[in-house]
C-alpha positions in Angstrom: 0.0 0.0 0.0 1.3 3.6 -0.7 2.5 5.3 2.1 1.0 8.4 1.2 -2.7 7.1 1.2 -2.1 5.3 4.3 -1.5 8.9 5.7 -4.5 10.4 4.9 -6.9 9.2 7.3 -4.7 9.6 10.5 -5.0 13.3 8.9 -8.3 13.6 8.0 -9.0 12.4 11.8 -6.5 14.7 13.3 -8.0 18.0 11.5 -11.4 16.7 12.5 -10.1 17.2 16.5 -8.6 19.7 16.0 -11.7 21.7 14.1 -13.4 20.1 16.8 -11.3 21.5 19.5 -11.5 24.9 17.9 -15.4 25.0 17.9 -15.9 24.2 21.4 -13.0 27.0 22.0 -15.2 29.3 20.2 -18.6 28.2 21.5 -17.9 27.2 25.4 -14.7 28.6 26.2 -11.1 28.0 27.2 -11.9 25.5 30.0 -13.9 23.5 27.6 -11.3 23.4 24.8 -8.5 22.8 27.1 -10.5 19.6 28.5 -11.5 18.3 25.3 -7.6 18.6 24.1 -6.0 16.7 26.9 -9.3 14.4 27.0 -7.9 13.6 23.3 -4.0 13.4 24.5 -4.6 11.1 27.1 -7.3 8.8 25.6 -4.9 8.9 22.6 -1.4 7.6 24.8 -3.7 4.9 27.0 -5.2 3.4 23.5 -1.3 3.4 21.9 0.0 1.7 24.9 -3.3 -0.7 25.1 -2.8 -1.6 21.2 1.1 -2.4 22.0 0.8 -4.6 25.3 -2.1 -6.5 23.1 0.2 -6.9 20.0 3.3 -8.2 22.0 1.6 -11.3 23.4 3.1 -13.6 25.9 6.1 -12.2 27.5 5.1 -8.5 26.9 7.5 -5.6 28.1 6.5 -1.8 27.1 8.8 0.9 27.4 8.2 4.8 27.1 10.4 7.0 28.1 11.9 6.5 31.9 9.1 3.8 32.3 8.5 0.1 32.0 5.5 -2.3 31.8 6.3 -6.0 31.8 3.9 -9.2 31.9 7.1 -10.9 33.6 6.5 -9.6 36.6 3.6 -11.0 37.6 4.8 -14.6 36.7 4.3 -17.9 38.7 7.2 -20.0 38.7 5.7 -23.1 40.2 7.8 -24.7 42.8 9.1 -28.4 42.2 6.5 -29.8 44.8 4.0 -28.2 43.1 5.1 -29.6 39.6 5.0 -32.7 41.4 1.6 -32.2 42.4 0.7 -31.9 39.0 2.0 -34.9 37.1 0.2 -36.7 40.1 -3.5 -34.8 39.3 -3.1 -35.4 35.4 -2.1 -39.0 36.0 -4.9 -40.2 38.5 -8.0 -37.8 37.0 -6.8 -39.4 33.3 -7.3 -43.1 34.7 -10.6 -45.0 33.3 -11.9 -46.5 36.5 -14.3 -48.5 34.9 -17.6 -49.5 35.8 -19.1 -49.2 39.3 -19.3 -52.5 41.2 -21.2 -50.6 44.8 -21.5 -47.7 46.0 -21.0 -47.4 50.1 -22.6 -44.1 51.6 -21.2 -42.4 54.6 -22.4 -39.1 55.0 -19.8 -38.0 58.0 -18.9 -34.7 59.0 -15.5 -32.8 60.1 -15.3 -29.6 60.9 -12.1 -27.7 61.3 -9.6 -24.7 60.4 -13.1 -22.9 59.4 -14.5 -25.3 57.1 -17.4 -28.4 57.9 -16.3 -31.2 55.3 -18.4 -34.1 54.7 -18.0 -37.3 53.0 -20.8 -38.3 50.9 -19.9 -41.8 49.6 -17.8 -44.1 48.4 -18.3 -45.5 44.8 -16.2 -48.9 44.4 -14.8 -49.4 40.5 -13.5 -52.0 39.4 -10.5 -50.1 39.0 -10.3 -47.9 42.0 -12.9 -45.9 43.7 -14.7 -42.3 43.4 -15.2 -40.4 46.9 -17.5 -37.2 47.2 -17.3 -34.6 49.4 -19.7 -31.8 50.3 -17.2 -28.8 52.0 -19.2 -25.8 53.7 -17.1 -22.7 54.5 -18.3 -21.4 58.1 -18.7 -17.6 58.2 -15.5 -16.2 58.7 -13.5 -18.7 56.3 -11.6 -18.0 53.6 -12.5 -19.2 50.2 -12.0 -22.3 49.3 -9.1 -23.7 46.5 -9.9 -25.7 43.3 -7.5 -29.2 44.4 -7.7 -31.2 47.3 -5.0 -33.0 48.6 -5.7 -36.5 49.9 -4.5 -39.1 51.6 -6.2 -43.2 51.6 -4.7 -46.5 53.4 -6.7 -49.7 54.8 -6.2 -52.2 56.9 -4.5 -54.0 54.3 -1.6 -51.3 54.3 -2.6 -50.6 50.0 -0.4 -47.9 48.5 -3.4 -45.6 47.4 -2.9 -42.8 45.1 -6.1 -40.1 45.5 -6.1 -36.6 44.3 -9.6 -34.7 44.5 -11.0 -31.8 42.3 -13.5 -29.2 42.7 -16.7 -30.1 40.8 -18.7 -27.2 41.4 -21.5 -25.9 44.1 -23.1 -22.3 45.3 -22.1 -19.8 47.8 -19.5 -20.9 50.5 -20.5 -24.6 49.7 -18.5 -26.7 47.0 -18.5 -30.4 45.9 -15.5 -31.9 45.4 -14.7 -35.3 43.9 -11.6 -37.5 45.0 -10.4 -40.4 42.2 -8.6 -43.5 44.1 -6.0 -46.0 42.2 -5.8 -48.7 42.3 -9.2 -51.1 43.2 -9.9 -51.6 46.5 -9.2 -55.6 47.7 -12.0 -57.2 48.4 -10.4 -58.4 51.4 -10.1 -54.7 53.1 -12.2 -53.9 55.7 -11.6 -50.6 57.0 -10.4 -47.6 55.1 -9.0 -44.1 55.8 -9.7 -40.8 54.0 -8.1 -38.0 54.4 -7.7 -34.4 53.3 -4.6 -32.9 53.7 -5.4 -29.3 52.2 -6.5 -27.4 49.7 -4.0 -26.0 46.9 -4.4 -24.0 44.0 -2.2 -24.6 41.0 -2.6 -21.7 39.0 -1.3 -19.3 41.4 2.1 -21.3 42.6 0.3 -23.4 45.0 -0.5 -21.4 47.8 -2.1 -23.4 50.0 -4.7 -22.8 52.8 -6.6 -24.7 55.4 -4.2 -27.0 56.3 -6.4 -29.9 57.9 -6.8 -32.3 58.6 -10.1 -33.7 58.0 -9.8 -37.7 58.7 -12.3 -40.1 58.2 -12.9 -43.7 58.8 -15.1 -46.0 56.8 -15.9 -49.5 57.7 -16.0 -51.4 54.5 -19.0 -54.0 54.1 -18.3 -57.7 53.4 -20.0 -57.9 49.7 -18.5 -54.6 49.0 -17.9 -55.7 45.5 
């Protein structure tokens, strides 16, 4: 495109301002002229600096004159637990646990560190199990974080891996669902839930709430 035609509307804009700016001079004053002209200046610098940070994407840095906006300052550098944390949610929420063989309510309630947790149930797969949990914030707690951290053993002594995500819910009052690998033995008896705490991964893992909220649940004999 010629240079010169790609001038002529920038100019055809700027003598419309300016024959604006010189009418309301004429009509309403100094004050009003003056307004309208630094109105213009500053709407015109926040749009040019808007239309940069947008145009530079990730990783933006803006400089004019002494001064300097960068998106790397507000950057989470996620610790090593955290990342840890991580591979651990991708790789037990990703497991198929397959059908469900029972389903073993419980409905028992913890409160603590500001928070009344319940466990719903326990749905048995025949790959692992599926634990709900109902958490109500009690007036004065701080708001609750999207991952639960949690911890399952029996009587057996099973390695359990469980790692729980927020599923949704109203006001001060979430739903949270825990996913268990591997099954259950059919020979266990008596298992133990519990949440450790609450983290949130998006914003370097700061945690809150630091339970515990244990809970014990007698397994029945046909449980599968």
């Amino acid at each position: 495109m010629d240079v010169g035609r790609g001038r002529i509307p920038a100019l055809l804009f700027l003598a419309i301002v300016i024959l604006a700016i010189a009418a309301l001079l004429a009509g309403y004053g100094v004050p009003v002229g003056v307004g309208a002209l630094v109105g213009f200046a500053l709407g015109s610098m926040a749009g040019a600096i808007g239309a940069l940070w947008l145009v530079r994407g990730s990783g933006r840095s803006i400089h004019l004159g002494g001064y300097a906006w960068s998106s790397y300052d507000t950057a989470v550098t996620p610790s090593a637990e955290l990342a840890a944390e991580m591979h651990e949610l991708t790789e037990v929420l990703a497991v198929d646990l397959g059908s469900i063989q029972s389903i073993v309510p419980v409905l028992s309630t913890v409160e603590a560190d500001g928070l009344e947790v319940q466990l719903l149930a326990i749905e048995i797969h025949e790959a692992g199990a599926s634990i709900g949990f109902d958490v109500h914030v009690r007036p004065g707690g701080l708001p609750l974080l999207p991952v639960a951290n949690v911890s399952v053993t029996d009587d057996l002594g099973t390695a359990y891996r469980a790692l729980g995500q927020m599923q949704g819910g109203g006001p001060g009052r979430l739903r949270y669902e825990v996913m268990v690998i591997p099954a259950i033995p059919n020979t266990a008896r008596d298992l133990s839930v519990q949440i450790d705490g609450f983290i949130d991964p998006f914003q370097g893992g700061r945690r809150m709430q630091m339970g515990p909220w244990a809970f014990e649940v007698a397994l029945p004999a046909d449980v599968r």
